[in-house]
C-alpha positions as CSV (number, residue, x, y, z in Angstrom):
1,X,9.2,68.0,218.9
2,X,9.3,68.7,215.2
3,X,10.9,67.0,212.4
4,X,9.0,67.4,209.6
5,X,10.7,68.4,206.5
6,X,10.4,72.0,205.0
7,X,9.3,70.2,201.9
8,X,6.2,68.7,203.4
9,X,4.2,72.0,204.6
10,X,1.2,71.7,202.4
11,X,2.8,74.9,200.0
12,X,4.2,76.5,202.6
13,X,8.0,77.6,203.7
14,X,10.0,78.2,206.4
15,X,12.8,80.4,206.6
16,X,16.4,78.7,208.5
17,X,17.3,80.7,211.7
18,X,19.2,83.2,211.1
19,X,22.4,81.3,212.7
20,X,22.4,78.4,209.6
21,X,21.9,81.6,207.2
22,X,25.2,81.9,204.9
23,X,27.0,85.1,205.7
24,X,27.7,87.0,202.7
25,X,30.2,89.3,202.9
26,X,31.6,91.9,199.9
27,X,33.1,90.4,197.2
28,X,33.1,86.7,198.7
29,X,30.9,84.0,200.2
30,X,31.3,82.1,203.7
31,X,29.3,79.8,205.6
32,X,29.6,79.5,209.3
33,X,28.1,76.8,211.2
34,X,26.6,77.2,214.8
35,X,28.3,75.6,217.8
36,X,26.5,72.1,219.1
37,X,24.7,72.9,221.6
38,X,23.0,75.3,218.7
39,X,22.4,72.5,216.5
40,X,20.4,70.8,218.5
41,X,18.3,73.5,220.3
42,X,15.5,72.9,217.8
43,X,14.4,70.0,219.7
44,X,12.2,69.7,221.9
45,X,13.4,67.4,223.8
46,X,17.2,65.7,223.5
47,X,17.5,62.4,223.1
48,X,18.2,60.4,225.9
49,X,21.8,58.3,226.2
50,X,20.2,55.3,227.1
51,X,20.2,52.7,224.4
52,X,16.7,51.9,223.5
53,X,17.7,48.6,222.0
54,X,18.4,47.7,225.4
55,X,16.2,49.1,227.6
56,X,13.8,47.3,230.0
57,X,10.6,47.6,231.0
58,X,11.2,49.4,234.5
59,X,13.4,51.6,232.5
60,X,10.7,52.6,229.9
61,X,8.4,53.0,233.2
62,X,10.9,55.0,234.9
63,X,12.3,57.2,232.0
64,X,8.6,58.1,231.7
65,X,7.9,59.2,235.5
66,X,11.4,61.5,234.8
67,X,10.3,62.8,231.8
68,X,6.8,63.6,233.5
69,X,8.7,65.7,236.2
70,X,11.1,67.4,233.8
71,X,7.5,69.2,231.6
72,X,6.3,69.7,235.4
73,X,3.6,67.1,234.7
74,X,2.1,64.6,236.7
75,X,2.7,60.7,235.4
76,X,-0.5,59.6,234.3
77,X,-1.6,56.6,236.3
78,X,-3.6,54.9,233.6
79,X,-0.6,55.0,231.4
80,X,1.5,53.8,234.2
81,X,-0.8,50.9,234.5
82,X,-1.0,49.9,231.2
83,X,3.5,50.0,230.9
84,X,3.2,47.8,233.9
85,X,0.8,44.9,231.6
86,X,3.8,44.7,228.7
87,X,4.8,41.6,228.4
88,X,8.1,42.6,226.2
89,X,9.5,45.2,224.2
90,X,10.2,43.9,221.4
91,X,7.4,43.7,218.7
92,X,4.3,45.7,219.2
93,X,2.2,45.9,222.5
94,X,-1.4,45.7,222.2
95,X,-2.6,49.0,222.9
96,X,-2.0,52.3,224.7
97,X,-5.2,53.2,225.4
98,X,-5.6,57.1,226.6
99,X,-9.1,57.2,225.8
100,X,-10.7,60.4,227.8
101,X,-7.6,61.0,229.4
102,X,-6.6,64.8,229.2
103,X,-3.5,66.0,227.2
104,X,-2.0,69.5,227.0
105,X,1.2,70.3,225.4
106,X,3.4,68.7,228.2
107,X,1.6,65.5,228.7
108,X,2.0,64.9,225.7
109,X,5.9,65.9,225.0
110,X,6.3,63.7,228.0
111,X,4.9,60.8,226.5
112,X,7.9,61.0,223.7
113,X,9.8,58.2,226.1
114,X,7.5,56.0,225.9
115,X,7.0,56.3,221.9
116,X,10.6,56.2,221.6
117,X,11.2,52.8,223.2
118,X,7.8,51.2,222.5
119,X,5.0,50.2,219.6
120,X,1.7,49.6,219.4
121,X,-1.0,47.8,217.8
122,X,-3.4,50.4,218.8
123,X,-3.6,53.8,220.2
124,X,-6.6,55.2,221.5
125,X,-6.3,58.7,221.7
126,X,-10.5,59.0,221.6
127,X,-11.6,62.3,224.0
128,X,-8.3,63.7,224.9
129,X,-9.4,66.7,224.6
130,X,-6.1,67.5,222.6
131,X,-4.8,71.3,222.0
132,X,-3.6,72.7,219.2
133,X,0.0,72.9,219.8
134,X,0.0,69.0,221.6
135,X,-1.9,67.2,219.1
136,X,0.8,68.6,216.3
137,X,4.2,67.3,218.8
138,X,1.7,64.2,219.5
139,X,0.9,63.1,216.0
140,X,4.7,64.5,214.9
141,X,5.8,61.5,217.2
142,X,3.6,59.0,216.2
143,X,4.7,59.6,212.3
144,X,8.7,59.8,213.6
145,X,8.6,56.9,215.8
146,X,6.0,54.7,213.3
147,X,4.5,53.9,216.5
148,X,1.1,52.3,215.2
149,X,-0.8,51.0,212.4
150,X,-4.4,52.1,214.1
151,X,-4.7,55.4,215.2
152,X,-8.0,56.9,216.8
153,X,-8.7,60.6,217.3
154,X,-11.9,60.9,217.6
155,X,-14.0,63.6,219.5
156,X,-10.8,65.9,219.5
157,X,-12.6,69.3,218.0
158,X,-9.5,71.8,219.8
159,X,-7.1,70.5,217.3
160,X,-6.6,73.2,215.5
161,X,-4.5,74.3,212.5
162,X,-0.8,72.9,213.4
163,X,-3.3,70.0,214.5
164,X,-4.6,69.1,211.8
165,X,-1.5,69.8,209.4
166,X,0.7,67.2,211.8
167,X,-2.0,64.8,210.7
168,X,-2.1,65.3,207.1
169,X,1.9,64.5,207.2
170,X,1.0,61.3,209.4
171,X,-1.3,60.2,207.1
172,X,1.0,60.8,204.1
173,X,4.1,59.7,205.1
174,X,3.4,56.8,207.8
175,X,4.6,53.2,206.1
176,X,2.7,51.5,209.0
177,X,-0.4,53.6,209.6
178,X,-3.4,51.6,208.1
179,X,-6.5,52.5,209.8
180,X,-7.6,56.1,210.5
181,X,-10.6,56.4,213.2
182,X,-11.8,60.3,212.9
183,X,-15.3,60.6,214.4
184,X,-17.7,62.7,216.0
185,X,-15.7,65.8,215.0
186,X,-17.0,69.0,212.0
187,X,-14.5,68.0,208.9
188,X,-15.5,71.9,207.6
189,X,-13.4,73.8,205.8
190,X,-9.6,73.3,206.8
191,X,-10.1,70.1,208.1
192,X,-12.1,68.3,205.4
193,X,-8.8,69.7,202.6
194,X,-6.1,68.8,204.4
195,X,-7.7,65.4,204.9
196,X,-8.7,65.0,201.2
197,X,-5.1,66.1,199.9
198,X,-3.7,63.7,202.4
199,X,-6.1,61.0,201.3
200,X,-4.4,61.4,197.8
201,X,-1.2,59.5,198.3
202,X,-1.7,58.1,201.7
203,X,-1.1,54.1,202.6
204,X,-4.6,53.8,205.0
205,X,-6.8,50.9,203.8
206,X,-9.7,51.6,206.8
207,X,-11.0,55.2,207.7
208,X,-13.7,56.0,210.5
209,X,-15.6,59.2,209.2
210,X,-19.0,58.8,211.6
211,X,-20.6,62.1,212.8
212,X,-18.1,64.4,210.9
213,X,-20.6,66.8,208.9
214,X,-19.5,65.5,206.0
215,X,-22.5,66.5,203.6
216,X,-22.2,69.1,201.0
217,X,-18.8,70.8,199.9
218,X,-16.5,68.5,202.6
219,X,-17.7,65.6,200.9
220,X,-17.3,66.8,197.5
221,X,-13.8,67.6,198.6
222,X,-13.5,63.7,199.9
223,X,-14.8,62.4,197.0
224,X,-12.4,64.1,194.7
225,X,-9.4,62.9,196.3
226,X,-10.9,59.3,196.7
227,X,-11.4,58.8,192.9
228,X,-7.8,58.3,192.3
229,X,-7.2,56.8,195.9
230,X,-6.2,53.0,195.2
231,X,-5.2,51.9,198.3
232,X,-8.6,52.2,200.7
233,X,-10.5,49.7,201.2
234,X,-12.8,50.4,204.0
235,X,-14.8,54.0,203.9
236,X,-17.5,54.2,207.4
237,X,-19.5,57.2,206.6
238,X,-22.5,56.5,208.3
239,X,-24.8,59.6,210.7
240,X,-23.7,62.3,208.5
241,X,-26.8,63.7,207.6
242,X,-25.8,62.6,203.5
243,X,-28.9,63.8,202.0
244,X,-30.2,62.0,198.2
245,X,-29.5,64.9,196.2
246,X,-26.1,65.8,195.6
247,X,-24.4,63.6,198.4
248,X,-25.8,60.6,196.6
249,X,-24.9,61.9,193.3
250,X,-21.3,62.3,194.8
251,X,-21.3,58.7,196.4
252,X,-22.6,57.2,193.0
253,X,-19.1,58.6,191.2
254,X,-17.1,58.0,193.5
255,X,-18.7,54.5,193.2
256,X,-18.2,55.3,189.2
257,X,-14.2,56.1,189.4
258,X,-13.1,53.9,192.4
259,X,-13.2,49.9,192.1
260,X,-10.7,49.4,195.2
261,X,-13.1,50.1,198.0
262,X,-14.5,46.8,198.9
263,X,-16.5,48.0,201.9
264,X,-18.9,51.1,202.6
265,X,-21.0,51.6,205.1
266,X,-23.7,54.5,204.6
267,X,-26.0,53.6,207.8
268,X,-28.0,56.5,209.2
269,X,-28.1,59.1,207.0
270,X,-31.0,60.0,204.6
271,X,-30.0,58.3,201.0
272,X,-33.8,57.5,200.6
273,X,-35.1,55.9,197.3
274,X,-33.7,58.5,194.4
275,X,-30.2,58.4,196.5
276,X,-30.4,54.8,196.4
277,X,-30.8,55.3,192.4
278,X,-27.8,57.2,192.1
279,X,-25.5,54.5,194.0
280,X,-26.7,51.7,191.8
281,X,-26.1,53.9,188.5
282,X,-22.7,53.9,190.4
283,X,-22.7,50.4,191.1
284,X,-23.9,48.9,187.6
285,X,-20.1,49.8,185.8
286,X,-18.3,48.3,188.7
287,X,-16.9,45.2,187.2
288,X,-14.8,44.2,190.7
289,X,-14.6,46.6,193.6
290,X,-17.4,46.4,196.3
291,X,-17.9,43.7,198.6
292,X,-19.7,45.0,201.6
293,X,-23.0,48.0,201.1
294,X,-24.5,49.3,204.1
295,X,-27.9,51.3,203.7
296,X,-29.0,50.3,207.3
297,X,-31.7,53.7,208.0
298,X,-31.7,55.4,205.1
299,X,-35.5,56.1,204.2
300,X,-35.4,53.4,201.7
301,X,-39.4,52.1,200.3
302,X,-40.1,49.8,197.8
303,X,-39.9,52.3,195.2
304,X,-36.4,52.2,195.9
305,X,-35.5,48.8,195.7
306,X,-36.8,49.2,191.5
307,X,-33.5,50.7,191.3
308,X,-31.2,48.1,193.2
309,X,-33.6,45.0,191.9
310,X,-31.9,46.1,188.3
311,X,-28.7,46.2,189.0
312,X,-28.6,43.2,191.6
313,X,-28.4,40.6,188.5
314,X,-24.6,41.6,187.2
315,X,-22.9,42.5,190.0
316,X,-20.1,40.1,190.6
317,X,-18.2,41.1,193.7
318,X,-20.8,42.0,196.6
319,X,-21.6,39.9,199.2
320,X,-23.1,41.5,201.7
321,X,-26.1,43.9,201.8
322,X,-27.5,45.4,204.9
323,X,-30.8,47.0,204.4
324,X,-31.9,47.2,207.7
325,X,-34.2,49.4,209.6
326,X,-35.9,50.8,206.3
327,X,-40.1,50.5,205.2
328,X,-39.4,47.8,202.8
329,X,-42.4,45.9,203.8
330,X,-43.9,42.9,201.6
331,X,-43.7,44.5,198.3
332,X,-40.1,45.4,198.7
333,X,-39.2,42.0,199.3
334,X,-41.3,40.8,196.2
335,X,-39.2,43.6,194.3
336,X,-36.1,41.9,195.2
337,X,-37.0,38.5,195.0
338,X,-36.4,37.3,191.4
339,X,-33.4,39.6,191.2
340,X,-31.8,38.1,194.4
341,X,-31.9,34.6,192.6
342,X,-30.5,35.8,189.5
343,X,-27.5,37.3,191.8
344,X,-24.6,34.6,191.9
345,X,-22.4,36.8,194.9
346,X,-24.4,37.6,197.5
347,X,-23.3,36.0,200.9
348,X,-25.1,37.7,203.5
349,X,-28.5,40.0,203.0
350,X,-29.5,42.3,206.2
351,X,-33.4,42.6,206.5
352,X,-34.4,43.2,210.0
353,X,-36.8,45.3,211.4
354,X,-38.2,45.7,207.8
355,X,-42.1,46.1,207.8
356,X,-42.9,42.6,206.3
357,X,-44.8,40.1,207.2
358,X,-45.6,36.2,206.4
359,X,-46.2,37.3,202.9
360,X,-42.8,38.2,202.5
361,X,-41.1,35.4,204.9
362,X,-42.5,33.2,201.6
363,X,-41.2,35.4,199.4
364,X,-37.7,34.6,200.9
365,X,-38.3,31.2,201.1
366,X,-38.8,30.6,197.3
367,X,-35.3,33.0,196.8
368,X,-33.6,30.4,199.4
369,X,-34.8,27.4,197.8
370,X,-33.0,28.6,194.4
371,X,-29.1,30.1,196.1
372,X,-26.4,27.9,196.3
373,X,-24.3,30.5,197.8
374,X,-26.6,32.5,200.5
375,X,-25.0,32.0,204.1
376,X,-26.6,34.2,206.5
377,X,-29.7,36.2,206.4
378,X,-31.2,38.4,209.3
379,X,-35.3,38.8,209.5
380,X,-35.2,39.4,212.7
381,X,-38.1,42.2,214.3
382,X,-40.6,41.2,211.7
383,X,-44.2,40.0,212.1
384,X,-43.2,36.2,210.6
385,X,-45.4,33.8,212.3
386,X,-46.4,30.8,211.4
387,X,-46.8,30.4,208.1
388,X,-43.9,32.2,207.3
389,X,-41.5,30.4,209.5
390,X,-42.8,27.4,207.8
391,X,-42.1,29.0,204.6
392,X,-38.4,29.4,205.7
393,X,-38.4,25.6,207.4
394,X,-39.1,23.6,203.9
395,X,-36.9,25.7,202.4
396,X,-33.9,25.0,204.4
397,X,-34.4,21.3,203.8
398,X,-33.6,22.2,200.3
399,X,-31.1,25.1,201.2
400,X,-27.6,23.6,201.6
401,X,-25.5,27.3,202.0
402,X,-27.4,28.7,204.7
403,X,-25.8,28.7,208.2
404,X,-27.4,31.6,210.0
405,X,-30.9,32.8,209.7
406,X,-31.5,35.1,212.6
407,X,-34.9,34.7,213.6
408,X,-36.3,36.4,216.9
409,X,-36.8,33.5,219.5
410,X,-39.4,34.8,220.9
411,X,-42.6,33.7,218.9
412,X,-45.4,36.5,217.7
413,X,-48.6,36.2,219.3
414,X,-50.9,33.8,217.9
415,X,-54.9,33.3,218.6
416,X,-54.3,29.8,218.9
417,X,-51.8,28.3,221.3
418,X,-51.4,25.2,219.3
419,X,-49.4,27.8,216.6
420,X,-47.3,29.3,219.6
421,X,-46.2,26.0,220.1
422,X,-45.8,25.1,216.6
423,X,-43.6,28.2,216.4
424,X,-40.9,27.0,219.0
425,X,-40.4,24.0,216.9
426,X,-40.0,25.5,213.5
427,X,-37.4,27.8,215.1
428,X,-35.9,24.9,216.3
429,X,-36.0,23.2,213.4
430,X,-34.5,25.5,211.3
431,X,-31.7,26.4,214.2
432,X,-30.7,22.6,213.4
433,X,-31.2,22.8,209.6
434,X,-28.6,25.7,209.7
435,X,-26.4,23.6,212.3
436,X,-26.4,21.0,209.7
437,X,-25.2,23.4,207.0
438,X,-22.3,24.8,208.7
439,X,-21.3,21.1,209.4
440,X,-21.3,20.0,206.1
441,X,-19.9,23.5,204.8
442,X,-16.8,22.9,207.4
443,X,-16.5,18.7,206.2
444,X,-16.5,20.2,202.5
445,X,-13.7,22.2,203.3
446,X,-11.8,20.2,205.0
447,X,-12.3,17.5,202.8
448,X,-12.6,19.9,199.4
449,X,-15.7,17.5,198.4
450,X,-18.1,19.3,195.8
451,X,-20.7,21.3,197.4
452,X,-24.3,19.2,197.4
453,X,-26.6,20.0,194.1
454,X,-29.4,22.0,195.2
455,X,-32.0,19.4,194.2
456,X,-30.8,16.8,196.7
457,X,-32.7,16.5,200.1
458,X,-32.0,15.6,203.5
């Protein structure tokens, strides 16, 4: 199946066959036109007679098994079973799922039926180990037909040139297409431009970019196309190997020139302390734009934090910060203390598995005490014991925004069993105190009664 336009080959031309060609002849022009059956030859496929505005569902399931047995294909019985689950045709089903399910050429021309008379909310195309010459008729379809606003393609590296150039016209001319899942597959070269001058006037607001090799020149090329992007608003970047030199100084303008994406999720890679310094340069001029950062394993110390403890104070717009799974340990928290209560945004702050200890369970405590707006925070696989979780308990009775803390509930060895015991009934005591807050937050609500002044107590 093609119907691109010649206008839409990235540059490139093709010539008409030679029947549509104007015959010239001496002295005088003539154009002959082929006979029908010619005009429609370029097809792959005809379209069938059957109304599709009228079809049912044994007719969808049926034109399927006949167009499976025309490309000398076998019907694919996970497909079959998933046609059979529709509840109706009109609107969009929930998903066709063909995760790991392996389509050549003709599986997927045969699948045109089903595109033809049928929507989808999602379609998984994950491990299909799609060819060259299917992926383009696939994804040729899928733009044609507007047959989903989430696409995954993921872990499809046989794509090839026509592949990849099918997808770069999805992306650019799809009015429905919103979210773009491309993971686990080397965006090198061919792959990372096409994507990048697709990206330029494109309508997708979430992309998936995990495990893609994006660091160095592909991401340069992303980057380049994403400053004048204004329609994304999700970018998942996270286990590409993004290294704190020139990746982070990339990230950091991009960060600079774009104020439309509101989330962006860096986890895994190796950003460490001067990347980090580079994304908050970025950060600092952002007067609205992100919502949502993600440094979840990046190498991060408390040397890094310097950096993000400066810029914390003026940022308006973000309200969640995951800093998970890096060596912050007790002096890192002390670094972000004062500037975490001068930061009037901030909704949710990811700490776990963070080095600290008691020490810096107090240090949160006193930055809880003063936020009005803080709703969830996440300690969890930290060395807070006792002290610390009675830290986070007297706190709470003062902390009215709070409605998750995520504590481990199993309590840290003590020498005294007295303090293990002690232990369970601080976290249960602070499981109700958050309890109690989501109450109140969901009466205030519902009610629009002023949210309580920080200096009341229960």
């Amino acid at each position: 199946m093609t119907r691109r336009s010649d206008s839409d080959n990235d540059g490139e031309t093709s010539s008409p066959s030679p029947s549509w060609r104007p015959k010239k002849c001496k002295g005088e022009k003539h154009v002959s036109f082929p006979p029908d059956e010619e005009i429609v030859s370029g097809f792959a496929e005809r379209k069938d007679t059957i109304n599709v505005d009228s079809l049912t569902l044994a007719e969808v399931i049926e034109a399927y098994k006949r167009s499976c047995d025309r490309h000398q294909v076998e019907p694919k019985p996970k497909i079959l079973e998933q046609l059979e689950q529709v509840t109706s045709l009109n609107g969009r089903a929930p998903c066709l799922d063909l995760k790991g399910e392996r389509l050549d050429h003709l599986s997927c021309e045969a699948l045109e039926v089903i595109l033809k008379s049928l929507s989808f909310d999602f379609i998984n195309l994950q491990a299909a180990e799609l060819e060259e010459n299917g992926a383009s008729s696939l994804l040729d379809m899928i733009l044609y037909y507007e047959s989903t606003p989430h696409l995954d393609i993921s872990d499809n590296t046989g794509m090839g040139i026509s592949g990849w150039k099918a997808l770069s016209h999805l992306i650019k001319q799809s009015v429905c297409l919103l979210r773009l899942d491309v993971c686990n597959v080397a965006l090198l070269q061919y792959p990372a431009q096409v994507l990048s001058r697709a990206l330029l006037s494109s309508r997708l607001t979430v992309l998936h970019l995990q495990s893609t090799c994006l660091s160095g020149r592909p991401l340069f090329t992303l980057v380049a196309a994403l400053k004048s992007n204004r329609a994304l608003r999700e970018l998942y970047l996270s286990n590409n190997n993004l290294n704190s030199e020139q990746d982070s100084m990339q990230l950091g303008d991009l960060l600079r020139y774009n104020s439309s994406i509101t989330t962006l999720d860096l986890s895994n890679n190796i950003i460490a302390n001067s990347g980090l310094e580079e994304i908050c340069e970025g950060l600092r001029v952002q007067t609205d734009g992100l919502k949502v950062l993600i440094l979840w394993n990046n190498q991060i110390t408390n040397n890094g934090l310097v950096h993000l403890a400066k810029v914390l104070p003026v940022l308006k717009t973000l309200e969640t910060l995951n800093l998970g799974e890096n060596n912050l340990q007790n002096r890192g928290i002390h670094t972000l203390r004062e500037s975490l209560m001068m930061n009037h945004s901030l909704l949710q702050l990811g700490l776990e598995h963070t080095h600290f200890t008691c020490e810096g369970a107090v240090a949160l405590a006193e930055f809880l005490a003063e936020s009005r707006q803080i709703q969830r925070l996440d300690v969890r696989e930290n060395e807070v014991r006792t002290g610390g979780l009675m830290a986070l308990s007297l706190a709470l009775r003062i902390n009215h925004s709070l409605t998750s803390l995520d504590l481990d509930h199993t309590p840290k060895q003590e020498q005294e069993d007295f303090l293990m015991e002690t232990q369970k009934s601080l976290l249960r005591e602070i499981s109700e105190l958050c309890t109690g807050n989501a109450a109140h937050h969901r009466i205030a609500a519902e009610t629009e009664l002023p949210w309580p002044d920080s200096s009341e107590t229960r």
